[in-house]
Structures are given as C-alpha cells and as structure tokens.
N, CA and C atoms as a LAMMPS dump frame, in Angstrom:
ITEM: TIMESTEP
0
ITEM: NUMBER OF ATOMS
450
ITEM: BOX BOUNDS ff ff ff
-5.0000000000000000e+02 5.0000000000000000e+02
-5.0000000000000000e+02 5.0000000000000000e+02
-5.0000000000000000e+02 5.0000000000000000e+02
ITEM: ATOMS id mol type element x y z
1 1 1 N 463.665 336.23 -261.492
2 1 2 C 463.771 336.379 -262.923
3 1 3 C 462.587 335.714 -263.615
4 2 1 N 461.78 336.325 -264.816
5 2 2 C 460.988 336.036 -265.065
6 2 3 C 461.227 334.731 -265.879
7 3 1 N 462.231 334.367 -266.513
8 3 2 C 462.99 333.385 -267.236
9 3 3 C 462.39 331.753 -266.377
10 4 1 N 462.947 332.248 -264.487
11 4 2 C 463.007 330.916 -264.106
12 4 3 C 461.531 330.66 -264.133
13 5 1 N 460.495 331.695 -263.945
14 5 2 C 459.217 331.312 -264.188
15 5 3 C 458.568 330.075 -264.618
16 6 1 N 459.492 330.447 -266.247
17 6 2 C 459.138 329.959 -267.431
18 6 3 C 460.156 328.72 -267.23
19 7 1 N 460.922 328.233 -266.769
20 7 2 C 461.764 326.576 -266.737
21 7 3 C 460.698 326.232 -265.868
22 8 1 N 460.175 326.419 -264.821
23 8 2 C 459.132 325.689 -263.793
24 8 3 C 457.962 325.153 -264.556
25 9 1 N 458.069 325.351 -266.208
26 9 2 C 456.909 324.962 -266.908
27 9 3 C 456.974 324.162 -267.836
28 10 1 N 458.076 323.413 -268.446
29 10 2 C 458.834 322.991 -269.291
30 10 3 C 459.099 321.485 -268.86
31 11 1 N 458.953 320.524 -269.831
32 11 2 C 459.201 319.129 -269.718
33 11 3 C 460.7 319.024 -268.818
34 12 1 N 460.156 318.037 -268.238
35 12 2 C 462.024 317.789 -267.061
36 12 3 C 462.316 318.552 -265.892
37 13 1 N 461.545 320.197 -265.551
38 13 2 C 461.833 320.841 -264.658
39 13 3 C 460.331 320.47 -263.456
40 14 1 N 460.92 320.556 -262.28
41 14 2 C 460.05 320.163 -261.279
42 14 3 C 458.259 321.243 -261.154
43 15 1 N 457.39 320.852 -261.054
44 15 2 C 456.142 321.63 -260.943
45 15 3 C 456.324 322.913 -260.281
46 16 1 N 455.715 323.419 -260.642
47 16 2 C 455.19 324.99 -259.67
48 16 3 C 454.165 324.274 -258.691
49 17 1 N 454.209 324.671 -257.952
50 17 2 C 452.889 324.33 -256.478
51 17 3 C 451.991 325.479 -257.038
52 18 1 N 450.721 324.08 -257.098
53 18 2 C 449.673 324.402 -256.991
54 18 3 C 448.418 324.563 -256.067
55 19 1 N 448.03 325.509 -255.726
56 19 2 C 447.328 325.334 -254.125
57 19 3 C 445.637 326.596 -254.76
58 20 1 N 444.786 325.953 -254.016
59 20 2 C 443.604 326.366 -253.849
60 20 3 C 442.229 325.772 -253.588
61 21 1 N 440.84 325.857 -253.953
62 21 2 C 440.116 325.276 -253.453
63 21 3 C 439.029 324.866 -254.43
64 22 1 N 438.926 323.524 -254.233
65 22 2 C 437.961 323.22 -255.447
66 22 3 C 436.654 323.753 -255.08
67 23 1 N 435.711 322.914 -256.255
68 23 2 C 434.338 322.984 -256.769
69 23 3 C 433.59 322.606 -254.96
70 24 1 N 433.643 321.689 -254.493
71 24 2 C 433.166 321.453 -253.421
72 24 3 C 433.481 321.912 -252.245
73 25 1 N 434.635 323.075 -252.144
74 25 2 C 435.446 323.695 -251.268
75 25 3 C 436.327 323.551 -250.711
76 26 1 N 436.774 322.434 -250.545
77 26 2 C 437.967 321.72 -250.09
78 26 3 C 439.467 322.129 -250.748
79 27 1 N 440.456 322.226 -249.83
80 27 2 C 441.625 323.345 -249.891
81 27 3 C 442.401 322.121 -250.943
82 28 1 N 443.308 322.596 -251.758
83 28 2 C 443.861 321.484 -252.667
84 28 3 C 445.29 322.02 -252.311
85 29 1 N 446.873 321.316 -252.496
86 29 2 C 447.937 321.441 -252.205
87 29 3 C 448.56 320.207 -253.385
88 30 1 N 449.096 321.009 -254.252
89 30 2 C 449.454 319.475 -255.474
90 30 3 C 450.865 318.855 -254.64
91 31 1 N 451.14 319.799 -253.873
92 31 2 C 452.806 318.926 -253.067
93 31 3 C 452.091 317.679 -252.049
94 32 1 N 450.669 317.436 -251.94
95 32 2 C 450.458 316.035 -250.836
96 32 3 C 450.288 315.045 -251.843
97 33 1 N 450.647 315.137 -253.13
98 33 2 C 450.424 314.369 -253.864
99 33 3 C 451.851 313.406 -254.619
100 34 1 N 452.782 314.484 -253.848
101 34 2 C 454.487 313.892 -254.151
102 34 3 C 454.387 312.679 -254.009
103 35 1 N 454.965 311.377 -254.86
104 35 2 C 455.165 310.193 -254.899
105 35 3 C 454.614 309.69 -255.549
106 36 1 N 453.418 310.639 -256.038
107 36 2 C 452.412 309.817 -257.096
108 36 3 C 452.689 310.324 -258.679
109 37 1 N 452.511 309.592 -259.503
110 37 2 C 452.102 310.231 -260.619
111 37 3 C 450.925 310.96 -260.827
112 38 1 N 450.903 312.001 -261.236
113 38 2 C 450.045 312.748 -261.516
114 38 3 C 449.424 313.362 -262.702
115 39 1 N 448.501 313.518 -263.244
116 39 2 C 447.963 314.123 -264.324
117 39 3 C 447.296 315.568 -264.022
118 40 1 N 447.348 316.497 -265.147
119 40 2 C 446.828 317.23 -264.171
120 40 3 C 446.088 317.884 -265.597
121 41 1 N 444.967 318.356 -265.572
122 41 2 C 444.237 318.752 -266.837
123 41 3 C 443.713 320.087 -266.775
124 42 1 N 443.707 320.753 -267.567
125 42 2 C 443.164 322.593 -267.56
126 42 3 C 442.359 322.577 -268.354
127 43 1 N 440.431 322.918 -267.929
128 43 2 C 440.091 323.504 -268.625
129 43 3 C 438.771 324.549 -268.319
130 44 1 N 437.777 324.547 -269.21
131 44 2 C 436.539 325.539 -269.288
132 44 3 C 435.268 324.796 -270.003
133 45 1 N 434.051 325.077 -268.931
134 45 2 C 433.242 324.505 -269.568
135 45 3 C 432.69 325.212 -271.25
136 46 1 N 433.157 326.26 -271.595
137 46 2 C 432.67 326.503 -272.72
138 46 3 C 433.412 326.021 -273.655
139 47 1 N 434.862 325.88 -273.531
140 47 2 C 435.66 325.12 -274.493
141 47 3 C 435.495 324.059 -275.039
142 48 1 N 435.353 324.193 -276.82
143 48 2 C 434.456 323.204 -277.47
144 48 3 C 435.444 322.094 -276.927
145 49 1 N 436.904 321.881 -277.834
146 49 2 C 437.771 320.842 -277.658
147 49 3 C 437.853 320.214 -275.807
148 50 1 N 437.377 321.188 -275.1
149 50 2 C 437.174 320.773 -273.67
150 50 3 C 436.391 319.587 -273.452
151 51 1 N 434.998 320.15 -274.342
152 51 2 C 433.724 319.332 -274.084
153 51 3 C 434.284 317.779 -275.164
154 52 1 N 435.052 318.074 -275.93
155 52 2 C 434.896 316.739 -276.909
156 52 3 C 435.931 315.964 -276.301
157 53 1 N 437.15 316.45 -275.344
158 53 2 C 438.181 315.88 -274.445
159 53 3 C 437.275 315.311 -273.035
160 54 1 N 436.132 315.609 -273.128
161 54 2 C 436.069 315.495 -271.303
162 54 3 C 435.511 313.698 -271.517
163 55 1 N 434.462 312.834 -271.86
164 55 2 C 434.818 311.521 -271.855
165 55 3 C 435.722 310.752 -271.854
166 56 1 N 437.312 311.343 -272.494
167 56 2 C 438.182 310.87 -272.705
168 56 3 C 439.034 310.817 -270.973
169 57 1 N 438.606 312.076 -270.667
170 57 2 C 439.332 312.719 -269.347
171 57 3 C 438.327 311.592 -268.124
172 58 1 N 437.342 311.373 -268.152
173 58 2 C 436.291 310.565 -266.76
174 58 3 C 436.871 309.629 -267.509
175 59 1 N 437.314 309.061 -268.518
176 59 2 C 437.637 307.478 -268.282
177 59 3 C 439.328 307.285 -267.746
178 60 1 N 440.054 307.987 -267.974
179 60 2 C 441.59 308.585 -267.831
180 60 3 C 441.417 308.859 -266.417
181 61 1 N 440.834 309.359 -265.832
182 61 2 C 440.399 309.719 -264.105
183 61 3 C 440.376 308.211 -263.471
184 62 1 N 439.431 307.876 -264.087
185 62 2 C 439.056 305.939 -263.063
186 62 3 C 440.676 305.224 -263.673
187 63 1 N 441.061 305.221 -265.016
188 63 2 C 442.14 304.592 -264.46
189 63 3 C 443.226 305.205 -264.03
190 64 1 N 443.075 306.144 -264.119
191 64 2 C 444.557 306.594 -262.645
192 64 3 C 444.439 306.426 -261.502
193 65 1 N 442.927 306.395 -261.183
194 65 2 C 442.564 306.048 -259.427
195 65 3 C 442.859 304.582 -259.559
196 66 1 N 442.473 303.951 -260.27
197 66 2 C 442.585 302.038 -259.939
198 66 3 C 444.253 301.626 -260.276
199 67 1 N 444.867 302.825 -260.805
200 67 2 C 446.307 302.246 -260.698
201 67 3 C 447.299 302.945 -259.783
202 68 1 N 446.694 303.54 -259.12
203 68 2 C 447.288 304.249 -257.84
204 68 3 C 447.947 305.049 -258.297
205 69 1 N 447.411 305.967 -259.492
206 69 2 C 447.8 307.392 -259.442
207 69 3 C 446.936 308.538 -259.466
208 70 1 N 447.312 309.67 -259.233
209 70 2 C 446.211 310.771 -259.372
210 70 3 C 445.591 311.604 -260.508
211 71 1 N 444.611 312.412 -260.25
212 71 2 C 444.499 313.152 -261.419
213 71 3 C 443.339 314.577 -260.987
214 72 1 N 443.797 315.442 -261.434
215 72 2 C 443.973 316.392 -260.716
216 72 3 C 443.312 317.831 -262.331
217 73 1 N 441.741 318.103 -262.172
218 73 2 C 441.099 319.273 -263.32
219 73 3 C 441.506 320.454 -262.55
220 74 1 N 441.863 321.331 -263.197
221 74 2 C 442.037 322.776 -263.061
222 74 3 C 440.868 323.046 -263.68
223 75 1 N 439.977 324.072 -263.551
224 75 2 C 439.05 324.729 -264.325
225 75 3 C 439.709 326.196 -264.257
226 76 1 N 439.534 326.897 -264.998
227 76 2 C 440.064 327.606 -265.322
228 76 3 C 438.868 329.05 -265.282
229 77 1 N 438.594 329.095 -264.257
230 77 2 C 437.538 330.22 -263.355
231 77 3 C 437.54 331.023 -264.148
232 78 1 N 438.307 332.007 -263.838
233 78 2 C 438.368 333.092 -264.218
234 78 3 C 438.168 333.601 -265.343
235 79 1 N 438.038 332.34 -266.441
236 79 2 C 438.247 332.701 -267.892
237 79 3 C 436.277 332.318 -268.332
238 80 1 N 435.964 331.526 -267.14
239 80 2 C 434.661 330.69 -267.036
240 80 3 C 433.146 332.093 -267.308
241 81 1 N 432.258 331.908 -268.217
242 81 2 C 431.227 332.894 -267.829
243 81 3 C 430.82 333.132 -266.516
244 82 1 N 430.472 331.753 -265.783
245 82 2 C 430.386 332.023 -264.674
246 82 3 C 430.534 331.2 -264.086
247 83 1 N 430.176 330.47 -262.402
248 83 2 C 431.057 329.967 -262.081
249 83 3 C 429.742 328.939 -261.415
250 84 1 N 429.049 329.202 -262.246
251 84 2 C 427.261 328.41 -262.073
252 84 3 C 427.659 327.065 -263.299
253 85 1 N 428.44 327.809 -264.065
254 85 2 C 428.469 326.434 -265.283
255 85 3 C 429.2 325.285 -265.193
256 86 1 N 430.041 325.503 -263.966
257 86 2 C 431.096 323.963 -264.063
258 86 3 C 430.599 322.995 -263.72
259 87 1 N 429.403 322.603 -262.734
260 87 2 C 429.06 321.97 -261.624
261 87 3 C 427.943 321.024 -263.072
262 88 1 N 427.221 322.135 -263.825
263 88 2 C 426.038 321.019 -264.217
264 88 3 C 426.982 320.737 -265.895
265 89 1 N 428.139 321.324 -266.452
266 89 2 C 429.157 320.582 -266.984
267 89 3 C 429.811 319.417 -266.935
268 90 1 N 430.277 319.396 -265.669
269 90 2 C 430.277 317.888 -265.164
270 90 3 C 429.691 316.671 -265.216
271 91 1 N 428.169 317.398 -264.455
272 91 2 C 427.453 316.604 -264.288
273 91 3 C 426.741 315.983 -265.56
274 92 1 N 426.983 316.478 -266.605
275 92 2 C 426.543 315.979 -267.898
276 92 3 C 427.72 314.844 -268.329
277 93 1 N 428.924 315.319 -268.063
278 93 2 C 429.59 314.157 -268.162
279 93 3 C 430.23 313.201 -267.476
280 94 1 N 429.5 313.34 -266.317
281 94 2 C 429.252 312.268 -264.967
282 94 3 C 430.976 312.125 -264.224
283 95 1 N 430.842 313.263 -264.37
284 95 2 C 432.656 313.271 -264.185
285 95 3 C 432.487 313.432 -262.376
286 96 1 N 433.293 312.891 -262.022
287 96 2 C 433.529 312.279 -259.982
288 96 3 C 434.219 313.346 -259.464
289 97 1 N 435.418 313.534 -260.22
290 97 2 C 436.199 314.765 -259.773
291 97 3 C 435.671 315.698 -259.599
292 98 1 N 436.418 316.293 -258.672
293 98 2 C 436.112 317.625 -257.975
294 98 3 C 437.759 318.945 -258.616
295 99 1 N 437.22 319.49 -259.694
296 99 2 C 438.043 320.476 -260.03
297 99 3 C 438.678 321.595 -258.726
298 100 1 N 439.674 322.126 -259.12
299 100 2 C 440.331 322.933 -258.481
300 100 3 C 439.841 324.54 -259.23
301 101 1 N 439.634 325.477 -258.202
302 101 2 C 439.347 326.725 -259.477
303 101 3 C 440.303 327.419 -259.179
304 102 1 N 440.564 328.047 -260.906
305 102 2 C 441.609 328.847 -260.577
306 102 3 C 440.753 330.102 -260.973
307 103 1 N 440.339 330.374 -259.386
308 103 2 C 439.536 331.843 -259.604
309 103 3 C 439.929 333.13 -260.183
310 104 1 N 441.533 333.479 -259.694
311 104 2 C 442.011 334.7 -260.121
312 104 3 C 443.213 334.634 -261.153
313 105 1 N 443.259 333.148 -261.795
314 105 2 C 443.907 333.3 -262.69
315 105 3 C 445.551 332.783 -262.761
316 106 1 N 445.917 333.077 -261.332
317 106 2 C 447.135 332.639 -261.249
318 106 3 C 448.037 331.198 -261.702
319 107 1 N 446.892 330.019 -261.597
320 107 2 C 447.413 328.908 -261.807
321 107 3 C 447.884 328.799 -263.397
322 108 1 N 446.803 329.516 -264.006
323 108 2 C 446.935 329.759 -265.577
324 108 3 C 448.247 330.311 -266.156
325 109 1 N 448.454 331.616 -265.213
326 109 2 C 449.874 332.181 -265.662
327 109 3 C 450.971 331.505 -265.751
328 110 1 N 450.665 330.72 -263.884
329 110 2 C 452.174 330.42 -263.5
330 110 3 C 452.191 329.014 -264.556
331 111 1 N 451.38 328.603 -264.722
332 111 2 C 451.68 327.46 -265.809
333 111 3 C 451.446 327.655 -267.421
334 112 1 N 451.63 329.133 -267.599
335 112 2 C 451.475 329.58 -268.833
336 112 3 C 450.481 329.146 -269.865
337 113 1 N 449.482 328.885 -269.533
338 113 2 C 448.425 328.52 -270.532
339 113 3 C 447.454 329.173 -271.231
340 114 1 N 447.854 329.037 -272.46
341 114 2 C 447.824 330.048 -273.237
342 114 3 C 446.226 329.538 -274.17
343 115 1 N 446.22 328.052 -274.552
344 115 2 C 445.011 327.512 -275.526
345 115 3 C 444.526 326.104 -274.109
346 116 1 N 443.117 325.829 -274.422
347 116 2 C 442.462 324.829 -273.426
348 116 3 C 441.989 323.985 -274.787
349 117 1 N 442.478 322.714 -274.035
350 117 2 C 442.893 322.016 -272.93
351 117 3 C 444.204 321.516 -272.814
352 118 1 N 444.549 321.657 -271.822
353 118 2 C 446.182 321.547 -271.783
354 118 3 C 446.485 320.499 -270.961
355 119 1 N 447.02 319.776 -270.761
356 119 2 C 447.758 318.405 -270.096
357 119 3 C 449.223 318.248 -269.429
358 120 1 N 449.313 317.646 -268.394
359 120 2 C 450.37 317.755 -267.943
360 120 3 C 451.042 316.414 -267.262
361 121 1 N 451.915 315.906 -267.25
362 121 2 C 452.087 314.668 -266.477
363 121 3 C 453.393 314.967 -265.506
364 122 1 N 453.097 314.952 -264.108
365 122 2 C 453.851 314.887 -263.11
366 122 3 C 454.674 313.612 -262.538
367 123 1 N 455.701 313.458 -262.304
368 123 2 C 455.882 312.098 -262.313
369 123 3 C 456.324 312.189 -260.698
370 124 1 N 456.617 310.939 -259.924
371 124 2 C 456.434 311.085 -258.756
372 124 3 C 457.893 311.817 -258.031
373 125 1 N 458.546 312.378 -258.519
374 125 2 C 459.437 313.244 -257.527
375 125 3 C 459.394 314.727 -258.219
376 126 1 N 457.674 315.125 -258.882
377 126 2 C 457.624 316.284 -259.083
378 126 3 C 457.861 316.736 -260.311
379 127 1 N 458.421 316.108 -260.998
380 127 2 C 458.692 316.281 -262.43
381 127 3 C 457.858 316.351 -263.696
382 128 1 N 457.81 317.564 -264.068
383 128 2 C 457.323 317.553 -265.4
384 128 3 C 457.505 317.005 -266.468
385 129 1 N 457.04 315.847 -266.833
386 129 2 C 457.585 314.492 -267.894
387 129 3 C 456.726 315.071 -269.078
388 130 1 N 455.534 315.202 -268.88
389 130 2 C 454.906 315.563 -270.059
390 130 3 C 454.186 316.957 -270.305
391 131 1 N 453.853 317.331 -271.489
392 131 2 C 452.829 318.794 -271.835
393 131 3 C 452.129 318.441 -272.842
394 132 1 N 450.926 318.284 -273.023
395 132 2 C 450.193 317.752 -273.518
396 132 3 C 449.249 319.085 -274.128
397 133 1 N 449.752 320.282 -275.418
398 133 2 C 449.056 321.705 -275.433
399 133 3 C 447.932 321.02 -276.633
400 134 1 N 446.755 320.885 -276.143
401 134 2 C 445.367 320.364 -276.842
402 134 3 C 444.699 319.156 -276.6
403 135 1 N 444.034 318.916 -277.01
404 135 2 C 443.038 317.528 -277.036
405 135 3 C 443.834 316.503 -277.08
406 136 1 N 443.306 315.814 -275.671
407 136 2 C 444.222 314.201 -275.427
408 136 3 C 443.052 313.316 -277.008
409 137 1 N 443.365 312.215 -277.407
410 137 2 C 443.278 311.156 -278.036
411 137 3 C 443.48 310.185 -277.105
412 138 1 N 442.569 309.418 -277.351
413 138 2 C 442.939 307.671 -277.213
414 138 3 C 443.891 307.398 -277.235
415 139 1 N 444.88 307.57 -278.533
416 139 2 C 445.887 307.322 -278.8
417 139 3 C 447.13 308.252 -278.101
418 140 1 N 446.777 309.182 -277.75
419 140 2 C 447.711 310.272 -276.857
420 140 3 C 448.075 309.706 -275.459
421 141 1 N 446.756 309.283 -274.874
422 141 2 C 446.764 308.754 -273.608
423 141 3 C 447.451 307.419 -273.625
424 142 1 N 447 306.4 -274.468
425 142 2 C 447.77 305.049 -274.67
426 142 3 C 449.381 305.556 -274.481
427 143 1 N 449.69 306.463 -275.247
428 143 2 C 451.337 306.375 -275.959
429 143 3 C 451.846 307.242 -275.096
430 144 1 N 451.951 308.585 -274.878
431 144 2 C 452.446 309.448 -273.842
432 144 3 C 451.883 309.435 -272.349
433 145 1 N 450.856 309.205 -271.826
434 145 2 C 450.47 308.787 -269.625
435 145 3 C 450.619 307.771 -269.969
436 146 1 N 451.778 307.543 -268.537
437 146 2 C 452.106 306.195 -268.349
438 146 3 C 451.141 305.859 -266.984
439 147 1 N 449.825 305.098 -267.17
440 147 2 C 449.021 304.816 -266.621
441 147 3 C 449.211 304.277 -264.773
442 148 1 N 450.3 304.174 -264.612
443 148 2 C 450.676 303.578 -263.13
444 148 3 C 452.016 304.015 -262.611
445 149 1 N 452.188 304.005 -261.358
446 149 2 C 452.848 304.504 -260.803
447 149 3 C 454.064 303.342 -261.022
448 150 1 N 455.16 303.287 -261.313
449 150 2 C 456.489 302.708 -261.56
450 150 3 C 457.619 302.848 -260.643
C-alpha cells in the first residue's frame, strides 16, 4: 500500500533502508549504523539554501563524529547537473564526508523529498525522531539534534 510508504517517512515511524554508493565508491547500508544516532542530510550542489546550510552541516558532521554519532549527506544525483559538481562543492566547503548518491532517484522518493535541504534525525533503534524540511540554523541544531548518543 502506497499509504505504508508514506508512515516509513514520518516522525516516530522506523527509517526506510537506505543503501548505495557514495562519492568515493564505497557501498553505504544506513542499517550498520543501528545503535547510533544518526543525522542524515539531503542535498544538491546547486541549491542556494544548500550552499548557505553546508558550513553549518561540516561543523554538525565533526560534532557528531566526536560524540559518537553519525552523519550521513545524501546528494541528491539525479536532480544534480552533473555529477562533476559535487566533489569540487565540497571541496570548497572542506567538507570530510563522503556523500551517498542517489543516482536514480529512489532515495528521494522513498523519503519523499520534495524541497532541499531536508534533515532527518534517526535515533538509535531506527527511529525517525526528527524532519527537519529546510535550512538547519544554529539555533535548529542547538534545540532539535540531540548531539550524542543517550
């Protein structure tokens, strides 16, 4: 039913599995990440609010790694001009992570994303605690990611 689709996306209901292969090639599986909190971010290097979110996102990255949780870019391929632009995107904003692409689109659907940049907080038995539809804030990140694993 297309209904349950749509609960697999919704604050409180457990994640959709996410699986594919990032920027550097390496196969990604968001279920080896069960136990952790997780963040998980969608976007495009042409997306203005992307580009004005992404400092916010490399400093939000180091502290989820130093508090022993994860964090986890979707780029959003398919929607991308091409697939030449993510790599020196990054690299302008010295970002470490290695995005996941969602080449054909699917990750986008199954998590219904409709406007970039979109946010998500996984909590460690899989749970969708948060949806975050636009530009994190300082103040977004302070008050809604709970920065460590609990």
């Amino acid at each position: 039913m297309a209904e349950e689709v749509k609960d697999g996306v919704r604050i409180g209901n457990q994640a959709l599995p996410i699986e594919g292969k990032t920027l550097r090639g390496d196969g990604f599986h968001l279920q080896q990440l069960q136990g952790k909190l997780v963040v998980v971010n969608f976007f495009a290097s042409w997306c203005h609010p992307c580009q004005e979110e992404m400092p916010l996102i490399v400093d939000l990255e180091r502290k989820l790694k130093e508090n022993g949780s994860e964090f986890v870019a979707i780029n959003l391929t398919s929607q991308e001009r091409s697939l030449l632009d993510v790599k020196p995107f990054l690299d302008n904003y010295q970002a470490s992570f290695d995005p996941v692409l969602d080449s054909d689109g699917k990750i986008m659907q199954d998590y219904q994303i409709i406007g970039i940049p979109t946010t998500l907080v996984i909590d460690q038995n899989g749970l969708i605690v948060q949806r975050i539809d636009g530009m994190l804030t300082p103040e977004i990140i302070e008050d809604l990611i709970p920065l460590r694993n609990e």
